[in-house]
C-alpha positions in Angstrom: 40.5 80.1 -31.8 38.0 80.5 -34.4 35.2 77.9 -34.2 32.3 77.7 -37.0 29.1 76.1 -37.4 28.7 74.0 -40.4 25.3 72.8 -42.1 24.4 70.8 -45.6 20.4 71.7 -45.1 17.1 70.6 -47.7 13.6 71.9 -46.8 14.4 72.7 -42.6 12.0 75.4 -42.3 10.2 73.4 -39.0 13.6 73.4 -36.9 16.2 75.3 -38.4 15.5 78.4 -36.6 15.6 76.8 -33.1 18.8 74.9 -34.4 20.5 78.2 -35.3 20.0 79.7 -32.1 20.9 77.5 -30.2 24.2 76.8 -31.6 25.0 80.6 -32.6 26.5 81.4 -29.0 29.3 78.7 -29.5 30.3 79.7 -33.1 31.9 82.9 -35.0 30.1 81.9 -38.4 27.3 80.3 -39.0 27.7 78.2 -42.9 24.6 76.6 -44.4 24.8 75.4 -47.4 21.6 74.8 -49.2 20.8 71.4 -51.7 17.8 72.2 -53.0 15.1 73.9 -50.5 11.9 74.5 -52.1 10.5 76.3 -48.8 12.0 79.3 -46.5 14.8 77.2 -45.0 17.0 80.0 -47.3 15.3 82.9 -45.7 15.7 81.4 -42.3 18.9 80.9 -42.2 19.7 84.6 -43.2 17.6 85.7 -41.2 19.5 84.2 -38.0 22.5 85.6 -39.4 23.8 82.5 -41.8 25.8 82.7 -44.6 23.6 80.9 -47.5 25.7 79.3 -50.4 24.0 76.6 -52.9 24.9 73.3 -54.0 23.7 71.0 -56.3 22.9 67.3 -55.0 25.2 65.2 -56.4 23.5 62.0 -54.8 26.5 62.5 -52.2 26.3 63.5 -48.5 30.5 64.4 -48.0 30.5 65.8 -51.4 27.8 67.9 -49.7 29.8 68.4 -46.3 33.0 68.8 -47.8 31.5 71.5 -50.5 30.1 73.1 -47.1 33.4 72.8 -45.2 35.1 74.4 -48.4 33.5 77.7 -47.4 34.6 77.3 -43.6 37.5 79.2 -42.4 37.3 77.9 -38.7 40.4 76.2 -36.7 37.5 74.2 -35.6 33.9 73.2 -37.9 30.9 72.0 -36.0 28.6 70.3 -38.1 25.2 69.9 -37.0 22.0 69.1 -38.6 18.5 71.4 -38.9 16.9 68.9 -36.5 19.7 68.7 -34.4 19.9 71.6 -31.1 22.7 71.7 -28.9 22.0 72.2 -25.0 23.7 75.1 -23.2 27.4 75.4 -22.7 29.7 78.5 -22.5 32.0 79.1 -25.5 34.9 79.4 -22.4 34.0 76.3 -21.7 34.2 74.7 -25.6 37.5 76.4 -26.2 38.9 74.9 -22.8 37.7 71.9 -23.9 39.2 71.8 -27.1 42.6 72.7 -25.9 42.6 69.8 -22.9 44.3 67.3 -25.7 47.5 67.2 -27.8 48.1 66.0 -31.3 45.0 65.6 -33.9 41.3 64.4 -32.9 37.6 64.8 -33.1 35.7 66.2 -30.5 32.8 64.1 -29.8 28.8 65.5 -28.6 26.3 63.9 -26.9 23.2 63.6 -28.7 20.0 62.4 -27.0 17.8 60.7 -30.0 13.7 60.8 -29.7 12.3 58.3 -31.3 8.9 56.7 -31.5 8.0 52.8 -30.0 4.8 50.8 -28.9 5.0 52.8 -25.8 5.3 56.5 -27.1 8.5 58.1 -27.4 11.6 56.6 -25.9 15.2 58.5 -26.1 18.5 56.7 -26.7 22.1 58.6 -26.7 25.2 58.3 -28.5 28.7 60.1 -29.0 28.8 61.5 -32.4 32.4 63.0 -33.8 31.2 66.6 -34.7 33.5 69.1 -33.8 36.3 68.5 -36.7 39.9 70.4 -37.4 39.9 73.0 -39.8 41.0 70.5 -42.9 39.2 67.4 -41.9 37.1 66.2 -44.4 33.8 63.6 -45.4 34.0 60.4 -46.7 31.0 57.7 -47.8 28.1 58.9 -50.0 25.5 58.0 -47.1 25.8 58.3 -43.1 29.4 59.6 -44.0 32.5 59.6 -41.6 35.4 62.3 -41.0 38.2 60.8 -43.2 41.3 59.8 -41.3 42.2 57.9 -38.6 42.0 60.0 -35.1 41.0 59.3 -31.7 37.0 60.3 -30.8 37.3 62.8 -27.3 33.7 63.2 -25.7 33.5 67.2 -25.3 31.0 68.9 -22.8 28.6 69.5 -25.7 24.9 68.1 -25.8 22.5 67.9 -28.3 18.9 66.5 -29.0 17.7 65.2 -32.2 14.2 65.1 -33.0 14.0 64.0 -36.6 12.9 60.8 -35.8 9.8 62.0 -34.7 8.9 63.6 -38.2 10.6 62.0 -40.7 11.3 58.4 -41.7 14.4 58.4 -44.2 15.2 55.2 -44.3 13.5 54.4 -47.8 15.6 57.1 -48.8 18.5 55.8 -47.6 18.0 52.4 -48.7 19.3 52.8 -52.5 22.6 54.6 -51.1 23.5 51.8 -48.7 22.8 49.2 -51.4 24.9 50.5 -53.4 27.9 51.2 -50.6 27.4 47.7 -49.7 27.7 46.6 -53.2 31.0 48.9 -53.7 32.0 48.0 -50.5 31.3 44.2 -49.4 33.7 43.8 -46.4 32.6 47.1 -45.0 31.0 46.0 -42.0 30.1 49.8 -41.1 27.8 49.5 -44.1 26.8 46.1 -43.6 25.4 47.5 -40.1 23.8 50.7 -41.4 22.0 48.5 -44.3 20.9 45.9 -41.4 19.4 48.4 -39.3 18.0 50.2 -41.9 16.2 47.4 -43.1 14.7 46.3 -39.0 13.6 50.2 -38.8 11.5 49.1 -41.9 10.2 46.0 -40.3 11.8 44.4 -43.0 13.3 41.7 -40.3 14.3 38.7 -42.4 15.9 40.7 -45.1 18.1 42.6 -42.0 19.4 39.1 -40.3 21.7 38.3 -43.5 23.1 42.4 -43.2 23.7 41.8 -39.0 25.5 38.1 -39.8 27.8 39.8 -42.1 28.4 43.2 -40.3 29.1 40.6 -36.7 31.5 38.6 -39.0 33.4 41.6 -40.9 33.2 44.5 -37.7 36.5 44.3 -35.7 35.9 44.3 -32.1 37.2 48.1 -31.4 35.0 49.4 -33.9 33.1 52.3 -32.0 29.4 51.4 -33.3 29.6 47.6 -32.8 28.2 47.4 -29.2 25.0 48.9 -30.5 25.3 47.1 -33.7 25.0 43.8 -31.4 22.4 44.7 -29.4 20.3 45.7 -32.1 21.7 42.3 -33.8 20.2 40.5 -31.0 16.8 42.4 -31.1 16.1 41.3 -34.1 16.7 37.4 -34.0 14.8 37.5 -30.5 11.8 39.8 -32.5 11.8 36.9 -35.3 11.8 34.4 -32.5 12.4 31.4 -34.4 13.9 28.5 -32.3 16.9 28.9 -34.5 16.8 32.3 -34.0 16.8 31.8 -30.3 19.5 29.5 -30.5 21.6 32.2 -32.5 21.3 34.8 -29.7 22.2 32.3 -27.3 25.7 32.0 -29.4 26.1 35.6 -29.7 25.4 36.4 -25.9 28.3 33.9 -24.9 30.6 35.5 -27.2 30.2 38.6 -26.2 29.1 38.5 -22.3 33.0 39.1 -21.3 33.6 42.4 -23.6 30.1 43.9 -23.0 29.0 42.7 -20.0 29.5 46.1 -18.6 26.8 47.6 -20.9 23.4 48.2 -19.4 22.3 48.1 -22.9 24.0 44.5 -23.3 22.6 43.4 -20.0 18.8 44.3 -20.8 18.3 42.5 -24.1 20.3 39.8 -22.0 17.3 39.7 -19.8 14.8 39.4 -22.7 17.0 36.0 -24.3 16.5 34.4 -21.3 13.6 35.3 -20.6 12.2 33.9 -24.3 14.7 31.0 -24.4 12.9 29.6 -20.9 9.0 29.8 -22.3 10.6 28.3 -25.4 10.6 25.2 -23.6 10.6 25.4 -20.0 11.8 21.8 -19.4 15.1 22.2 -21.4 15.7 25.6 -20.4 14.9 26.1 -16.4 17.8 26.3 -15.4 18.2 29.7 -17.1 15.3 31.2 -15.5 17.8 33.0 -12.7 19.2 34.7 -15.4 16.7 36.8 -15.7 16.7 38.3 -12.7 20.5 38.7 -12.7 20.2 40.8 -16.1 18.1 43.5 -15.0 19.6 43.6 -11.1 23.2 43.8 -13.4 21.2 46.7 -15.5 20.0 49.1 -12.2 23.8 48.4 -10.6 25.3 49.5 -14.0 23.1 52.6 -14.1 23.1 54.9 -16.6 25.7 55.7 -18.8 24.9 57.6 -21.6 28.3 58.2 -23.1 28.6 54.7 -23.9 25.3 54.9 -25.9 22.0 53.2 -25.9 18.6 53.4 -25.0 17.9 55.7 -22.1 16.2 53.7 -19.2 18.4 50.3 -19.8 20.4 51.4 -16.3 17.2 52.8 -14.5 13.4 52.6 -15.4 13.0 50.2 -18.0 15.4 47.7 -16.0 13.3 48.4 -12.7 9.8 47.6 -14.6 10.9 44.6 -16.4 12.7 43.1 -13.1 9.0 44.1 -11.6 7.5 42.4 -14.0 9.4 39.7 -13.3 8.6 39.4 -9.7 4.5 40.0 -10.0 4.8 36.7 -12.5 7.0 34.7 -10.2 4.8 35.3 -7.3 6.5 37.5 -5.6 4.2 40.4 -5.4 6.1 43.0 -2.3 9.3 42.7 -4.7 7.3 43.9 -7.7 5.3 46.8 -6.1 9.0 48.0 -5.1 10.5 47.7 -8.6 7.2 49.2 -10.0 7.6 52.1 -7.7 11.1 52.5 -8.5 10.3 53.2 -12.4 7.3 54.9 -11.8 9.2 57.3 -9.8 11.3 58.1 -13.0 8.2 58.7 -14.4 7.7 55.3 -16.8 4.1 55.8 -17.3 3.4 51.9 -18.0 4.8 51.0 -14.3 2.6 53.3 -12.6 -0.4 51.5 -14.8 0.7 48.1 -13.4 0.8 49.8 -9.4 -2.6 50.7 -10.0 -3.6 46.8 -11.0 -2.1 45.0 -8.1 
């Protein structure tokens, strides 16, 4: 079995290095193609042993890939990016892995995101399909997909993804997904990445119209739907609006049966409520037990990164909030336990609030 690394790369010098090595153990050829460097990201990759070829942008991100997968001669291609470095795991391991299933599929990694918020730098994790068959190629001009229809299969393959933490490309992106959305109007995968886009820009009210259509043209087996609901939600609870509020209250009964079972789901459930009731407390009292029940449904779901989300939904950010929600109620034993509980994992702002009570 002959598995190689696969890379479309333009000016990586910070990470490419510590992205090579990490992934050169797994691989029998490391493939960078370059689109237009102007530092040592060239030299760097040769240096770790890559093979450098060139390629002209072509305002295309699978005519990149597929260019880069042209050059491949692997049974199996991983594609990874500069900023992208894949945790340990023994190539004995990979190729067991890979030969566990029958028929054609994508083997899936686990990347672990860093990202900044109001509170530092929080992680989330998804499965990403990265390990393709030989002849599988890209299609889309931006956040591109392996063409064809095959099953996703979570490998025992890691990664962490730092990007965020540097760079912000979503002004960059914004022309390409306008124009895929334009091409593409009942696409609701680019509806989606045009909607988040847009709330990663704080540009909330231009987003909402993006989420309505992506909810209305997404089918409910679509892999990136779940998040794309949650973030969905986020959004019409961050404009706030009471007809906002009244949205999210739609959308949670439609989909409390299906994703109910979603820490992720489950927290942002606990935020609705919580707005909806200081909304207007008289009307809406009678949801104030829901809040409670959202985060205790969090901390029994735990974690579960494999089903994607933001790390902390099953464990530490469920325990503060539900502290939270006990120091305001009164209930003060209840919130120095849940307080405890995150601060133990290390969530900085719950050992903040020990200290004040």
């Amino acid at each position: 079995m002959k598995i190689n690394l696969v890379m479309i790369v333009k000016n990586e010098a910070r990470s490419l290095e510590k992205c090579l090595r990490a992934a050169k153990p797994l691989v029998d050829r490391m493939i960078v193609v370059d689109t237009g460097s102007e530092d040592e990201t060239a030299e760097i990759a040769r240096k770790m042993g890559a093979e450098v070829f060139s390629f002209s942008w072509v305002n295309d991100f699978s005519a990149a890939r597929n260019y880069a997968l042209e050059q491949s001669d692997g049974d199996w291609n991983l594609m990874l990016d500069a900023d992208e470095y894949v945790r340990p795991c023994s190539r004995k391991k990979l190729e067991q892995s890979l030969l566990s299933h029958d028929g054609r599929w994508l083997g899936g990694i686990l990347r672990y995101d860093s990202y900044p918020d109001g509170e530092g730098i929080s992680v989330s994790s998804s499965v990403l399909p990265r390990l393709l068959p030989g002849d599988v190629r890209y299609t889309g001009r931006i956040h591109e997909q392996p063409g064809g229809d095959y099953p996703c299969y979570v490998l025992p393959l890691e990664a962490d993804h730092d990007g965020y933490l540097y760079t912000d490309k979503g002004e960059r992106n914004l022309a390409y997904l306008v124009r895929e959305t334009e091409e593409y109007p009942e696409d609701g995968y680019y509806q989606f990445q045009l909607a988040s886009t847009l709330r990663n820009l704080k540009r909330l009210e231009e987003s909402l119209g993006y989420f309505r259509r992506f909810y209305r043209l997404s089918k409910k087996t679509d892999s990136y739907r779940p998040g794309g609901v949650v973030l969905y939600l986020y959004t019409l609870l961050d404009l706030g609006t009471m007809e906002c509020l009244e949205e999210a209250g739609q959308v949670v009964e439609q989909e409390e049966a299906k994703l109910g079972n979603w820490s992720d789901f489950c927290f942002v459930c606990g935020l609705f409520y919580m707005k909806r009731v200081l909304s207007d407390v008289a009307q809406y009292i009678d949801l104030l037990p829901r809040i409670e029940e959202s985060y205790r449904r969090c901390l029994a779901l735990g974690e579960r990164p494999e089903l994607g989300g933001v790390v902390g939904t099953g464990s530490f950010k469920a325990a503060y909030n539900l502290g939270a929600w006990y120091e305001v109620s009164g209930q003060k034993e209840l919130a120095v336990k849940y307080y405890r509980m995150a601060a133990e994992e290390g969530y900085e702002p719950a050992g903040r609030r020990l200290e004040a009570i």
